[in-house]
DRENPAKE-634980 format. One record per atom (N, C-alpha, C): x, y, z; residue number from 1; atom name. Coordinates in steps of 0.05 Angstrom, whole numbers. Atoms other than C-alpha are relative to their C-alpha. Example, Ala and Ser with C-alpha at 12.3 -4.5 7.8 and 13.67 -1.06 7.14 Angstrom:
BEGIN
c1 = 18 | c2 = -24 | c3 = 0 | pos = 1 | site = N
c1 = 246 | c2 = -90 | c3 = 156 | pos = 1 | site = CA
c1 = 18 | c2 = 24 | c3 = 0 | pos = 1 | site = C
c1 = -16 | c2 = -24 | c3 = -1 | pos = 2 | site = N
c1 = 273 | c2 = -21 | c3 = 143 | pos = 2 | site = CA
c1 = -15 | c2 = 22 | c3 = 14 | pos = 2 | site = C
END
This chain:
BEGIN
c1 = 17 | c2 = -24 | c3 = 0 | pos = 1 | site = N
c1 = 0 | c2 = 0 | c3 = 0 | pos = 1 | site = CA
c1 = 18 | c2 = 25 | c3 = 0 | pos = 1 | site = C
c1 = -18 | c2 = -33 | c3 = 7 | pos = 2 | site = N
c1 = 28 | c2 = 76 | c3 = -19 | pos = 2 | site = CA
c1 = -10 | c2 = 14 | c3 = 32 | pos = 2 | site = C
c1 = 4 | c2 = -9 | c3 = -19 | pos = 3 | site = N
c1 = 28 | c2 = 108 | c3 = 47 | pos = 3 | site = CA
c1 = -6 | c2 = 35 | c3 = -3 | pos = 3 | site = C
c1 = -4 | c2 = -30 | c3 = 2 | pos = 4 | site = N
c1 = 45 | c2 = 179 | c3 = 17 | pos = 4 | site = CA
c1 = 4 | c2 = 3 | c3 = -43 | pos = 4 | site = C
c1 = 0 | c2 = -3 | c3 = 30 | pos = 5 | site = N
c1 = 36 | c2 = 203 | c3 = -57 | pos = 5 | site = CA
c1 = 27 | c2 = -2 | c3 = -16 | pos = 5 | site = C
c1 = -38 | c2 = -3 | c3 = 7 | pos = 6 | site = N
c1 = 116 | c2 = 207 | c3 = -63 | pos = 6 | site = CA
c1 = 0 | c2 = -26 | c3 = -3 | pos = 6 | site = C
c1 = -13 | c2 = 21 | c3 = 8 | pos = 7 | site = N
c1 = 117 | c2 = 137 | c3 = -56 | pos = 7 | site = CA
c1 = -25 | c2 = -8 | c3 = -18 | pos = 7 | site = C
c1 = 22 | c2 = 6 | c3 = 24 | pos = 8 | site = N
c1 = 54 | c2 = 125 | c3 = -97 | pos = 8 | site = CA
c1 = 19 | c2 = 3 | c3 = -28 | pos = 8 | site = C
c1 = -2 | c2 = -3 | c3 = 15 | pos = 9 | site = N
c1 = 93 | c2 = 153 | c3 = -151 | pos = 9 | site = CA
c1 = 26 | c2 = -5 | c3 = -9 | pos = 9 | site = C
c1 = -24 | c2 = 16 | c3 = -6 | pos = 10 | site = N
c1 = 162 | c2 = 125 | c3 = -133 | pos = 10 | site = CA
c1 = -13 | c2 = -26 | c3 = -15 | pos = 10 | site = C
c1 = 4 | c2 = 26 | c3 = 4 | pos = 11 | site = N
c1 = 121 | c2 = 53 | c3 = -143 | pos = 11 | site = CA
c1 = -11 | c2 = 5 | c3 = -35 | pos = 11 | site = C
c1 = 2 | c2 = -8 | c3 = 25 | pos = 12 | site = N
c1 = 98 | c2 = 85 | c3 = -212 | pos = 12 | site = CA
c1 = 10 | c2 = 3 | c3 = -29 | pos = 12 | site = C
c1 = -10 | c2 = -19 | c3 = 17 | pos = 13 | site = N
c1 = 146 | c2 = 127 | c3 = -247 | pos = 13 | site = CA
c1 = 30 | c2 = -18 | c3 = 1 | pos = 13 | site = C
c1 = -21 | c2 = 7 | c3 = -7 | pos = 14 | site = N
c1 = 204 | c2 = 100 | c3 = -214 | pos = 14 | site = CA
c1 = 20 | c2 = 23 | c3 = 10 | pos = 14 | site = C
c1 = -8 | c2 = -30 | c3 = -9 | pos = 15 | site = N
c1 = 256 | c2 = 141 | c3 = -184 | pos = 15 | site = CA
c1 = 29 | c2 = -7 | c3 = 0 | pos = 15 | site = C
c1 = -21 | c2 = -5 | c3 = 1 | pos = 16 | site = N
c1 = 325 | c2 = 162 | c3 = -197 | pos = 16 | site = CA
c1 = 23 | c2 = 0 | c3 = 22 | pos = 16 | site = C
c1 = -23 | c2 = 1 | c3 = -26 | pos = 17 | site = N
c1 = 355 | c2 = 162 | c3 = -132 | pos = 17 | site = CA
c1 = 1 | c2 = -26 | c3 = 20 | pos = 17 | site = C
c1 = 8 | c2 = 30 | c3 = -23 | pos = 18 | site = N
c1 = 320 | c2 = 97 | c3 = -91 | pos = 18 | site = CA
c1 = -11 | c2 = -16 | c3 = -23 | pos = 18 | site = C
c1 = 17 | c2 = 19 | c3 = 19 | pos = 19 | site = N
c1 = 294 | c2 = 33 | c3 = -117 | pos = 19 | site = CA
c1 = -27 | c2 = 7 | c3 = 15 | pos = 19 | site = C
c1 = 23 | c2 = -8 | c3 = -6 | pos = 20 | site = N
c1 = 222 | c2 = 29 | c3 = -122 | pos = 20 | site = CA
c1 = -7 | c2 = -25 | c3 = 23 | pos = 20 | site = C
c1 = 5 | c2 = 12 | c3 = -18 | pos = 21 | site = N
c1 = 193 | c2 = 6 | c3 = -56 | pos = 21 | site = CA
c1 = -10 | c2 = -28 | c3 = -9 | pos = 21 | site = C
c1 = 16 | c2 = 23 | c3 = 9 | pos = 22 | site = N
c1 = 165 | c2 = -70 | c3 = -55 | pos = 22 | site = CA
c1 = -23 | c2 = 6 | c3 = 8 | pos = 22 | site = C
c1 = 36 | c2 = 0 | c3 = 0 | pos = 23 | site = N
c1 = 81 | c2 = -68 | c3 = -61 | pos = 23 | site = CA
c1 = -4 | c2 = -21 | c3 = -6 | pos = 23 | site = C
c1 = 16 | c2 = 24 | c3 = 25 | pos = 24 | site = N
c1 = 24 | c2 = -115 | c3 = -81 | pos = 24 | site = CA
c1 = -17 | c2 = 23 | c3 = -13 | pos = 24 | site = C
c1 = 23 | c2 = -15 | c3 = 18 | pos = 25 | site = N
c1 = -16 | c2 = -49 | c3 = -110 | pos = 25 | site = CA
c1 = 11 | c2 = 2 | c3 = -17 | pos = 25 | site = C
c1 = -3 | c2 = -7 | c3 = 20 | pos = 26 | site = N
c1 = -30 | c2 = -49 | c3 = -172 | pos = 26 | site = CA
c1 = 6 | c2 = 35 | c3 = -10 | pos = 26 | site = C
c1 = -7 | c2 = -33 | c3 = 10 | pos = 27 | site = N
c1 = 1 | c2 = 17 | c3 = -208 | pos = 27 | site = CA
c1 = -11 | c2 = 4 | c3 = -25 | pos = 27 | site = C
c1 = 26 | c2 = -18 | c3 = 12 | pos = 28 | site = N
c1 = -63 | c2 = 57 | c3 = -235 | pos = 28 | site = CA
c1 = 12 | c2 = 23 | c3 = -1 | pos = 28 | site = C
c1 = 0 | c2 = -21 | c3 = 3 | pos = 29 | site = N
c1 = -44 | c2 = 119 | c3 = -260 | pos = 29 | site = CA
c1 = -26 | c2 = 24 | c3 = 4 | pos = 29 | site = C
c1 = 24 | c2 = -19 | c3 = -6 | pos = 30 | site = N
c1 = -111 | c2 = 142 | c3 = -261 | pos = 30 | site = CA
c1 = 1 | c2 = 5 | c3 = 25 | pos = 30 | site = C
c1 = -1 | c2 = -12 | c3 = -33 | pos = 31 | site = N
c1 = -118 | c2 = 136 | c3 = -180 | pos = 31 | site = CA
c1 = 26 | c2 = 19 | c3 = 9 | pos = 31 | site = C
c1 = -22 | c2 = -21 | c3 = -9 | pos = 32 | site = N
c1 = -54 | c2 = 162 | c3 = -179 | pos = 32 | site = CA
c1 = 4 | c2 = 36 | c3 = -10 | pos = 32 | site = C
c1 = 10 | c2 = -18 | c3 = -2 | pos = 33 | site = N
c1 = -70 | c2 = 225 | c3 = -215 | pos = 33 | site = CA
c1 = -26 | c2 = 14 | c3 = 13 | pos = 33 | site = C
c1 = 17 | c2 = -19 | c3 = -18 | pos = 34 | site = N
c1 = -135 | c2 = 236 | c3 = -171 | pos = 34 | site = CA
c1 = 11 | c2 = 9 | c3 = 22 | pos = 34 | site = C
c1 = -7 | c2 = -7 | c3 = -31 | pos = 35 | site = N
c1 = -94 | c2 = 229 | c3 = -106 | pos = 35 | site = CA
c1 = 11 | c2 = 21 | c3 = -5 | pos = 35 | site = C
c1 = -11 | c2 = -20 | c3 = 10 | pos = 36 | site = N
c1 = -44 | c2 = 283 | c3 = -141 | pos = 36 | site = CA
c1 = -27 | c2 = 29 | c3 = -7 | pos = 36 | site = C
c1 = 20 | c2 = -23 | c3 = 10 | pos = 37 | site = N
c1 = -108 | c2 = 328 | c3 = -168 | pos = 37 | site = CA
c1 = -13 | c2 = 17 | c3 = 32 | pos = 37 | site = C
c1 = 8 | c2 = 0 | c3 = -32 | pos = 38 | site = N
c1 = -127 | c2 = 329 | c3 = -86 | pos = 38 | site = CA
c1 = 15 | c2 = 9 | c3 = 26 | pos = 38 | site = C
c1 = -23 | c2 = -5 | c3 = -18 | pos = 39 | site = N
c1 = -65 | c2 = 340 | c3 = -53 | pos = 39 | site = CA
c1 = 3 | c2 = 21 | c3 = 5 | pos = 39 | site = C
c1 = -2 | c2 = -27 | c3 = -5 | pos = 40 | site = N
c1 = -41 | c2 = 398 | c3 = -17 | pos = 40 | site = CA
c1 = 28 | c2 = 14 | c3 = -1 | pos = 40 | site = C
c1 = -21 | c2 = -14 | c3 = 6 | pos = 41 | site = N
c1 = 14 | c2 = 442 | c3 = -34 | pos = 41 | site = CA
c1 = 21 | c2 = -15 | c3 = 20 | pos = 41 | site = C
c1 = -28 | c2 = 15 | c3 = -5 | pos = 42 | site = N
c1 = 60 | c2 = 415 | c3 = 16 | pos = 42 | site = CA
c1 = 8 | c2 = -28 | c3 = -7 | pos = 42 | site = C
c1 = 4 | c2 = 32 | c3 = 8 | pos = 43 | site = N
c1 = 43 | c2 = 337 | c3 = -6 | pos = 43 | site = CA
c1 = 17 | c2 = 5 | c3 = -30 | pos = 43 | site = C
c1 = -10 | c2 = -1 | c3 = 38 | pos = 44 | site = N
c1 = 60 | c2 = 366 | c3 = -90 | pos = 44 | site = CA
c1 = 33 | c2 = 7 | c3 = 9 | pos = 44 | site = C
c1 = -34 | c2 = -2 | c3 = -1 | pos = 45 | site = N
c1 = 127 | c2 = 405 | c3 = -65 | pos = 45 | site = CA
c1 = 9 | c2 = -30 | c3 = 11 | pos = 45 | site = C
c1 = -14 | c2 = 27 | c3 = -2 | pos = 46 | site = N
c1 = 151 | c2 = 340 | c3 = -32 | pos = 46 | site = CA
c1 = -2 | c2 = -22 | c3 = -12 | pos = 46 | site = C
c1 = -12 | c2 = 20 | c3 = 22 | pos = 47 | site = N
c1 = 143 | c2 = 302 | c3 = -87 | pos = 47 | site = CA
c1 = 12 | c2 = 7 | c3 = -16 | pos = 47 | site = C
c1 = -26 | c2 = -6 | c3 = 17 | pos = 48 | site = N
c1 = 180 | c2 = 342 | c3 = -129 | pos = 48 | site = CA
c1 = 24 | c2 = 9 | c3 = 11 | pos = 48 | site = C
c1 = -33 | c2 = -4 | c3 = -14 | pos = 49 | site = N
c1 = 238 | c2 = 356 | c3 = -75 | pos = 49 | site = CA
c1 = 7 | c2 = -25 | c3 = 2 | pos = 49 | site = C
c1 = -17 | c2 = 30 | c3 = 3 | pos = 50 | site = N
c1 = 240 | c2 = 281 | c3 = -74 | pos = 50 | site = CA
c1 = 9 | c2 = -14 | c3 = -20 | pos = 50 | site = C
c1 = -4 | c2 = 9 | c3 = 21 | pos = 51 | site = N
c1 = 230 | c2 = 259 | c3 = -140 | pos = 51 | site = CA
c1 = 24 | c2 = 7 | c3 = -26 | pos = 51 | site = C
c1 = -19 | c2 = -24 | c3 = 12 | pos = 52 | site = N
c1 = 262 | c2 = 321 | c3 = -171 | pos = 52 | site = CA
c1 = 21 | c2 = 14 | c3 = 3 | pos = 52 | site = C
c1 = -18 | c2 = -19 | c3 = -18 | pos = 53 | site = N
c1 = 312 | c2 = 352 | c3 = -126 | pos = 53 | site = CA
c1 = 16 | c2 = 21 | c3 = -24 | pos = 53 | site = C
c1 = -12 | c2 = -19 | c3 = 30 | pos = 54 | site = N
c1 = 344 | c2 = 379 | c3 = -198 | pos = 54 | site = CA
c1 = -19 | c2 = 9 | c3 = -12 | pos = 54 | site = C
c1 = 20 | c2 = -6 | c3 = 20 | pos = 55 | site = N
c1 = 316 | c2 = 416 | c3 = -247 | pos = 55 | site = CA
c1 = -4 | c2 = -23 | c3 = -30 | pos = 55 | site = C
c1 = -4 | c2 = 26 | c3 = 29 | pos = 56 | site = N
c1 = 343 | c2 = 357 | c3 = -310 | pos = 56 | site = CA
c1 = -3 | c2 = -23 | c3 = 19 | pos = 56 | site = C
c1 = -2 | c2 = 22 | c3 = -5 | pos = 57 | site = N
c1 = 328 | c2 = 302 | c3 = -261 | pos = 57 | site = CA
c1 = -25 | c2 = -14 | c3 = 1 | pos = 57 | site = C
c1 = 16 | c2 = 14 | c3 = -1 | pos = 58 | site = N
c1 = 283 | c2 = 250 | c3 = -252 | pos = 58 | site = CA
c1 = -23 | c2 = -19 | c3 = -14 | pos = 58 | site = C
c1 = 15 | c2 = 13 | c3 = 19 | pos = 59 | site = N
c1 = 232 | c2 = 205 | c3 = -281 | pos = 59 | site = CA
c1 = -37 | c2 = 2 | c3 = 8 | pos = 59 | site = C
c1 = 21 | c2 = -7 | c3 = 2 | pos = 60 | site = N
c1 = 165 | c2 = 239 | c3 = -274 | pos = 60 | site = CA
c1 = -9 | c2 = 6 | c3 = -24 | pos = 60 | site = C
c1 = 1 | c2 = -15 | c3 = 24 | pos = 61 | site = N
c1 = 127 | c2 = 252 | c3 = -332 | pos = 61 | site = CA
c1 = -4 | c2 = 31 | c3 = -7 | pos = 61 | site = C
c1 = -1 | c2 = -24 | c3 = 8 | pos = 62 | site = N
c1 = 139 | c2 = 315 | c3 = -361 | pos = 62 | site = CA
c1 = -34 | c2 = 12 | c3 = 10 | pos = 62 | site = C
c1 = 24 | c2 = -8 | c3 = -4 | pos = 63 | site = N
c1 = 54 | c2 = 326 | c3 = -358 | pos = 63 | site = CA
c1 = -10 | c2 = -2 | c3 = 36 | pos = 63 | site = C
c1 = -1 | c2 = 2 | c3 = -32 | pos = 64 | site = N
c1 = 65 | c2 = 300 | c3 = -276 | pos = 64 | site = CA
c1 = 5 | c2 = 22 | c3 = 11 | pos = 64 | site = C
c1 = -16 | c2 = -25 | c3 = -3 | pos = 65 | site = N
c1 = 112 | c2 = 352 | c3 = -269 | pos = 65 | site = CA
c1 = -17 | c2 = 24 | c3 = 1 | pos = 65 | site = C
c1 = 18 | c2 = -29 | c3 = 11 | pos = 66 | site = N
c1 = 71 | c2 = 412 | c3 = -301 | pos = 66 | site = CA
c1 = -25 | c2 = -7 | c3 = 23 | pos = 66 | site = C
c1 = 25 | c2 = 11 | c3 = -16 | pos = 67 | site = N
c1 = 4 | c2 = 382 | c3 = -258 | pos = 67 | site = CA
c1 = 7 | c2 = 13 | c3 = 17 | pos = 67 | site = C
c1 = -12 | c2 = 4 | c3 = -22 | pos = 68 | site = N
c1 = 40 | c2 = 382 | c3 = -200 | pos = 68 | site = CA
c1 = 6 | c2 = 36 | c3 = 17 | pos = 68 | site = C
c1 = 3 | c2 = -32 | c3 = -7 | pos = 69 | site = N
c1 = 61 | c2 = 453 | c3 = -201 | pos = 69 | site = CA
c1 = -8 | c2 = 19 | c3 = -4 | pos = 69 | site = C
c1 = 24 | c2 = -18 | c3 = 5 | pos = 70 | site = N
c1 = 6 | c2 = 478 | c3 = -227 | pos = 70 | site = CA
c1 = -23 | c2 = 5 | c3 = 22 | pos = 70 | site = C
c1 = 15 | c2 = -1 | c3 = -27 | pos = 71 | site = N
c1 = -40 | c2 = 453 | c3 = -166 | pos = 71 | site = CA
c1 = 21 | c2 = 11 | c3 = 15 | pos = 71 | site = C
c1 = -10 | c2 = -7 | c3 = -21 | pos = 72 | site = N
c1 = 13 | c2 = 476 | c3 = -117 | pos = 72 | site = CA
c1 = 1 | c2 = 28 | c3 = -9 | pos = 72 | site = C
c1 = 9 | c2 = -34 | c3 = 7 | pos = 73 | site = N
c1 = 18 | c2 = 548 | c3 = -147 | pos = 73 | site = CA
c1 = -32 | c2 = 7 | c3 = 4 | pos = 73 | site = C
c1 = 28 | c2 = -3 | c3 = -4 | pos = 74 | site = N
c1 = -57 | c2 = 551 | c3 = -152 | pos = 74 | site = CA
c1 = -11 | c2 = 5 | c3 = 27 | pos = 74 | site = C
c1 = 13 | c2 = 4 | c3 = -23 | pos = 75 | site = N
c1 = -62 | c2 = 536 | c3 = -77 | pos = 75 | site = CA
c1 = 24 | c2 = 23 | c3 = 15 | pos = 75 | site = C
c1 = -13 | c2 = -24 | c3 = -13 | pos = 76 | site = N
c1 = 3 | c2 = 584 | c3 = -62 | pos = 76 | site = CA
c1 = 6 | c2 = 15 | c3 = -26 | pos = 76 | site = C
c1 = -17 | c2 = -25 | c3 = 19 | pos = 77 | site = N
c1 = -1 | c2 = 645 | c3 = -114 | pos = 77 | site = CA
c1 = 9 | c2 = 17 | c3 = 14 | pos = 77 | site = C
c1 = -16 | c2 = -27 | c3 = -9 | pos = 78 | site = N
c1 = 38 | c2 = 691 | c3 = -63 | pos = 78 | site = CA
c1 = 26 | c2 = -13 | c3 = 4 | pos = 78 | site = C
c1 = -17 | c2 = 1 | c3 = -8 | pos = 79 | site = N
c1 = 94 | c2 = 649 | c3 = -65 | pos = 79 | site = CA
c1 = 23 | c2 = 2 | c3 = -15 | pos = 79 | site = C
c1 = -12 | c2 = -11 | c3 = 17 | pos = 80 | site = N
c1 = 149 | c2 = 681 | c3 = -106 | pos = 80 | site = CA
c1 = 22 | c2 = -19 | c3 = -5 | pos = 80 | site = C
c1 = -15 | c2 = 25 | c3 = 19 | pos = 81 | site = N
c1 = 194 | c2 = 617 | c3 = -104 | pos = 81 | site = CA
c1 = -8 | c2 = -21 | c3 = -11 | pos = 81 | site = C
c1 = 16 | c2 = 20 | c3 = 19 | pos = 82 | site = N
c1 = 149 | c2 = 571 | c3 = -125 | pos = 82 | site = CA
c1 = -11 | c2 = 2 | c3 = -17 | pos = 82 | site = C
c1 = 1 | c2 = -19 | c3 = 21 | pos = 83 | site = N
c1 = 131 | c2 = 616 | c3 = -174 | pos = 83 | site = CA
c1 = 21 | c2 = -7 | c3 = -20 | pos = 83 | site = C
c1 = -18 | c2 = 4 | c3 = 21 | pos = 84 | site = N
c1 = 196 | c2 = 615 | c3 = -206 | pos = 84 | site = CA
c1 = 13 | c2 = -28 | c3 = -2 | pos = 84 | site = C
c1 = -12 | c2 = 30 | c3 = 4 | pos = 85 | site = N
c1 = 215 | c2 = 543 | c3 = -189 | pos = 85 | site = CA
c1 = -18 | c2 = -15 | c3 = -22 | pos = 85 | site = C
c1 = 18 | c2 = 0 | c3 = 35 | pos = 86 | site = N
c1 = 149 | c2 = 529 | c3 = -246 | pos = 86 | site = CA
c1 = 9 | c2 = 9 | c3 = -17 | pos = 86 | site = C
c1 = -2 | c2 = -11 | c3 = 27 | pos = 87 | site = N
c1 = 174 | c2 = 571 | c3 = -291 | pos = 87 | site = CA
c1 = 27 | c2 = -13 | c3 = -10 | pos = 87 | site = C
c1 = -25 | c2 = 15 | c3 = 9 | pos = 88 | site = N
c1 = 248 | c2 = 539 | c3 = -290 | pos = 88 | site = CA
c1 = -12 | c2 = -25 | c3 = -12 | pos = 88 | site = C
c1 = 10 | c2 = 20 | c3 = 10 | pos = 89 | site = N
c1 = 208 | c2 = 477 | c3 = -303 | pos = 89 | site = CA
c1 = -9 | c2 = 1 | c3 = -22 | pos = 89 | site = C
c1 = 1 | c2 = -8 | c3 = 27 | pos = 90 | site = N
c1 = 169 | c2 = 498 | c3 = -352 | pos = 90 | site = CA
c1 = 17 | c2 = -2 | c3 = -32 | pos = 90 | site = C
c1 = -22 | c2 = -13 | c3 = 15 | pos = 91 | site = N
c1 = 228 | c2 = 533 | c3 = -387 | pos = 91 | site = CA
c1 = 9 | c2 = -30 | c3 = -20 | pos = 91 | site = C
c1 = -11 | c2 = 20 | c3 = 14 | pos = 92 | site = N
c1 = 258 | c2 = 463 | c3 = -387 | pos = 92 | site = CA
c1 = -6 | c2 = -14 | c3 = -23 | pos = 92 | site = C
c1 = 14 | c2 = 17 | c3 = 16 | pos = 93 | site = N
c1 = 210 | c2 = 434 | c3 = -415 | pos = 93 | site = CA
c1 = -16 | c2 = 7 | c3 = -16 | pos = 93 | site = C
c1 = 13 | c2 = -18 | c3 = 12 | pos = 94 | site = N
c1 = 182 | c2 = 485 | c3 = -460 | pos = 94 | site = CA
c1 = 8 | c2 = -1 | c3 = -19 | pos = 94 | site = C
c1 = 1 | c2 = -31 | c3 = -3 | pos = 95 | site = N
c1 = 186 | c2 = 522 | c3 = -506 | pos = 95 | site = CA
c1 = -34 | c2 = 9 | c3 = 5 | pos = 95 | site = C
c1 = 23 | c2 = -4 | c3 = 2 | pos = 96 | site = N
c1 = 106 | c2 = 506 | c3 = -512 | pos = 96 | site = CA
c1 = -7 | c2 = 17 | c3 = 22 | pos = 96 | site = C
c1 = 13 | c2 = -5 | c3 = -24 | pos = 97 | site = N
c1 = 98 | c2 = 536 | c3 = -438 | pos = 97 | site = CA
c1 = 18 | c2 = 24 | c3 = 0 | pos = 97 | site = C
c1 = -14 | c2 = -27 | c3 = -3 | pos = 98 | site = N
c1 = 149 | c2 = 601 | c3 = -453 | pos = 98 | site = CA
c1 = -8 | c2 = 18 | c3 = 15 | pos = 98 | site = C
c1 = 9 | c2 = -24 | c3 = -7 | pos = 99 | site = N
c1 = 99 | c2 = 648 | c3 = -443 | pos = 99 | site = CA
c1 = -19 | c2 = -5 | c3 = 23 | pos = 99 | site = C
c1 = 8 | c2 = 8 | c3 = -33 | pos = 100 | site = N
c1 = 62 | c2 = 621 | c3 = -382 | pos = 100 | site = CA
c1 = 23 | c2 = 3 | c3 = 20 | pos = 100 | site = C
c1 = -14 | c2 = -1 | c3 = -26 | pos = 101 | site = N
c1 = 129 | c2 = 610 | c3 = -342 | pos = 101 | site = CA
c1 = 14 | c2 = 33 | c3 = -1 | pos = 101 | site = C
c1 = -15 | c2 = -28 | c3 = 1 | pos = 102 | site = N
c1 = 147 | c2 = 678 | c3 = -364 | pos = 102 | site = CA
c1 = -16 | c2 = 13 | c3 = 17 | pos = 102 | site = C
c1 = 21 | c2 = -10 | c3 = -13 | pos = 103 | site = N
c1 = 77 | c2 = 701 | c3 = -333 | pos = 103 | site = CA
c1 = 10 | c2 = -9 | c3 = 34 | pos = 103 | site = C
c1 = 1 | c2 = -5 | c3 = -17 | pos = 104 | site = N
c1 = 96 | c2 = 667 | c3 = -277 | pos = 104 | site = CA
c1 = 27 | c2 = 10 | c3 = 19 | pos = 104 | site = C
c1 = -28 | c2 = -12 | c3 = -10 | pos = 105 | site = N
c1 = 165 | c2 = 699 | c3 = -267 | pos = 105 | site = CA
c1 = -2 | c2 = 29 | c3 = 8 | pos = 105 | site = C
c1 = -7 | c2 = -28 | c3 = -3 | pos = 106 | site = N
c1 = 137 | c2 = 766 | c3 = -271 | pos = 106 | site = CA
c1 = -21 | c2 = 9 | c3 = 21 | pos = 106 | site = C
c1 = 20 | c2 = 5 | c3 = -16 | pos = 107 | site = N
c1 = 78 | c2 = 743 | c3 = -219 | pos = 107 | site = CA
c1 = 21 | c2 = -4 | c3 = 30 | pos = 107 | site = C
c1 = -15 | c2 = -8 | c3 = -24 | pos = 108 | site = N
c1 = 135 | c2 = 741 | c3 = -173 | pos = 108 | site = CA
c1 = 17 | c2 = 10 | c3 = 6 | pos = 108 | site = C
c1 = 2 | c2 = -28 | c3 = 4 | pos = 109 | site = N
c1 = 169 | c2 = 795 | c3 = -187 | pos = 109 | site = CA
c1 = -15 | c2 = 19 | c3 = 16 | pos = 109 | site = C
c1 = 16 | c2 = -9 | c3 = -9 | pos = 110 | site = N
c1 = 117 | c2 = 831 | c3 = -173 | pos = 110 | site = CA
c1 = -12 | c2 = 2 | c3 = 36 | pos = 110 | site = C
c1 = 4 | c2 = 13 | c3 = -29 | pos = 111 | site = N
c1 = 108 | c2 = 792 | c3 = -108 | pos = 111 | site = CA
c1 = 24 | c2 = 12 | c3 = 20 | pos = 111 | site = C
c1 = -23 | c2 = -13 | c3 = -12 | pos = 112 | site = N
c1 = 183 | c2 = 814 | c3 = -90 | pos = 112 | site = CA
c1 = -3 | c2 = 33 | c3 = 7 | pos = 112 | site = C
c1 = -1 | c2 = -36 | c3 = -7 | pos = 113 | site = N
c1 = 173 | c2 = 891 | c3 = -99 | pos = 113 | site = CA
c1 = -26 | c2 = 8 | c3 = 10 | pos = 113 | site = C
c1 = 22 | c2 = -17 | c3 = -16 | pos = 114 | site = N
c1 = 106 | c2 = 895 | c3 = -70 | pos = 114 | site = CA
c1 = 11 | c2 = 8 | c3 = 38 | pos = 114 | site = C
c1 = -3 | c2 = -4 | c3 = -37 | pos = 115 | site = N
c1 = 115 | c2 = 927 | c3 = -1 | pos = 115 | site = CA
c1 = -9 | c2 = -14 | c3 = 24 | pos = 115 | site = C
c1 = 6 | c2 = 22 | c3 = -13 | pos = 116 | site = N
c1 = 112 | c2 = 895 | c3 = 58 | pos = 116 | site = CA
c1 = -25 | c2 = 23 | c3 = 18 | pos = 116 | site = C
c1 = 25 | c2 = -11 | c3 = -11 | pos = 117 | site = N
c1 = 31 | c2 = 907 | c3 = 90 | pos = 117 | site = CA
c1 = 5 | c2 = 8 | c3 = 29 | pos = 117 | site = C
c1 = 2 | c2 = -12 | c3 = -30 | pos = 118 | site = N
c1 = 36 | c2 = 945 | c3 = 161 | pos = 118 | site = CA
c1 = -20 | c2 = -15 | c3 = 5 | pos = 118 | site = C
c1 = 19 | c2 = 8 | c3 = -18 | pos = 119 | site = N
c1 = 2 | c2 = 908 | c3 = 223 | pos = 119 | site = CA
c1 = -20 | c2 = 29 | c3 = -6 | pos = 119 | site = C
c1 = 21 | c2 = -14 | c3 = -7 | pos = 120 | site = N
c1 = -69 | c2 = 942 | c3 = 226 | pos = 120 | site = CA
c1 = 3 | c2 = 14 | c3 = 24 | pos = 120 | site = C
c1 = -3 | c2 = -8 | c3 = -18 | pos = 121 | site = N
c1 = -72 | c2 = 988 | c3 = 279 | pos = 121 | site = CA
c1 = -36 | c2 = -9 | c3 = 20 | pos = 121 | site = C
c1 = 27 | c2 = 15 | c3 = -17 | pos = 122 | site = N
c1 = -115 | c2 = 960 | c3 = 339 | pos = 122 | site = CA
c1 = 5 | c2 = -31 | c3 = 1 | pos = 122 | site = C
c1 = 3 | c2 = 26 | c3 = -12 | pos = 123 | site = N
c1 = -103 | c2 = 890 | c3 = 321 | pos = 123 | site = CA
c1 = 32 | c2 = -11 | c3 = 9 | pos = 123 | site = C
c1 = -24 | c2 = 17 | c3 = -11 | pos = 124 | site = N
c1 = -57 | c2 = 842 | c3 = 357 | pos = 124 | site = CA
c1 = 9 | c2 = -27 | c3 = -14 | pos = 124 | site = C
c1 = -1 | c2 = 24 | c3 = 7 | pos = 125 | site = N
c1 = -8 | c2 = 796 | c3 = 327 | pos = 125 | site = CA
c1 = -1 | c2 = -27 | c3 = 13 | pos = 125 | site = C
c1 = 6 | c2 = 18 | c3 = -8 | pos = 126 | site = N
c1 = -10 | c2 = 726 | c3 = 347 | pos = 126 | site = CA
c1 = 23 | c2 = -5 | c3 = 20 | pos = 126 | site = C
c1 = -24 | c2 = 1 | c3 = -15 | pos = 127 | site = N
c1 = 63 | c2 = 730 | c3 = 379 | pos = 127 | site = CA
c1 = 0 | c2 = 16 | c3 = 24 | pos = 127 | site = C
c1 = -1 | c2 = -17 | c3 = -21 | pos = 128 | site = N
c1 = 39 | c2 = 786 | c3 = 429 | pos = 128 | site = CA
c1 = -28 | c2 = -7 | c3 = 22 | pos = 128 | site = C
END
């Protein structure tokens, strides 16, 4: 049984750095892209810091890949390195996705030079 979608996709894809765990589940891609379509941004980054730790590495499919950090951007658009860690991907694997990872290079950008929001006056942060 896949305990965690990393190894779901370890028993899958296979993986560059470990052998693939021993299972008796059968390896369904389909279930394995719902669990992936469901997951939550920290579940997608740690499959691509495991699977991926490089930008040229690993044996995900190229359309895993793109999925992957498309739901996790989706669920963090303020985060200006995962922002550009998609778009290196992309890049890689582009040129079809040029002008998306360019979009999202300049989505954080943007994210960098916005100013940082003053505490409200009146309220209290959670540290005080």
């Amino acid at each position: 049984m896949h305990h965690t979608l990393t190894e779901h996709a370890r028993c899958l894809y296979g993986d560059e750095y470990r052998p693939a765990p021993a299972c008796d589940v059968g390896h369904d891609e389909h279930g394995f892209i719902e669990k992936l379509t469901f997951a939550d941004a920290d579940t997608l980054v740690a499959l691509l810091d495991e699977l991926c730790p490089y930008l040229v590495d690993g044996h995900l499919p190229v359309r895993i890949r793109n999925l992957a950090y498309r739901l996790a951007v989706l669920q963090r658009p303020d985060d200006a390195a995962l922002l550009r860690r998609a778009a290196e991907s992309l890049w890689m694997h582009g040129p079809d996705w040029d002008d998306i990872a360019t979009g999202l290079v300049q989505r954080a950008d943007a994210l960098d030079a916005a100013p940082v929001q003053p505490s409200q006056p009146g309220r209290t942060s959670p540290d005080s």
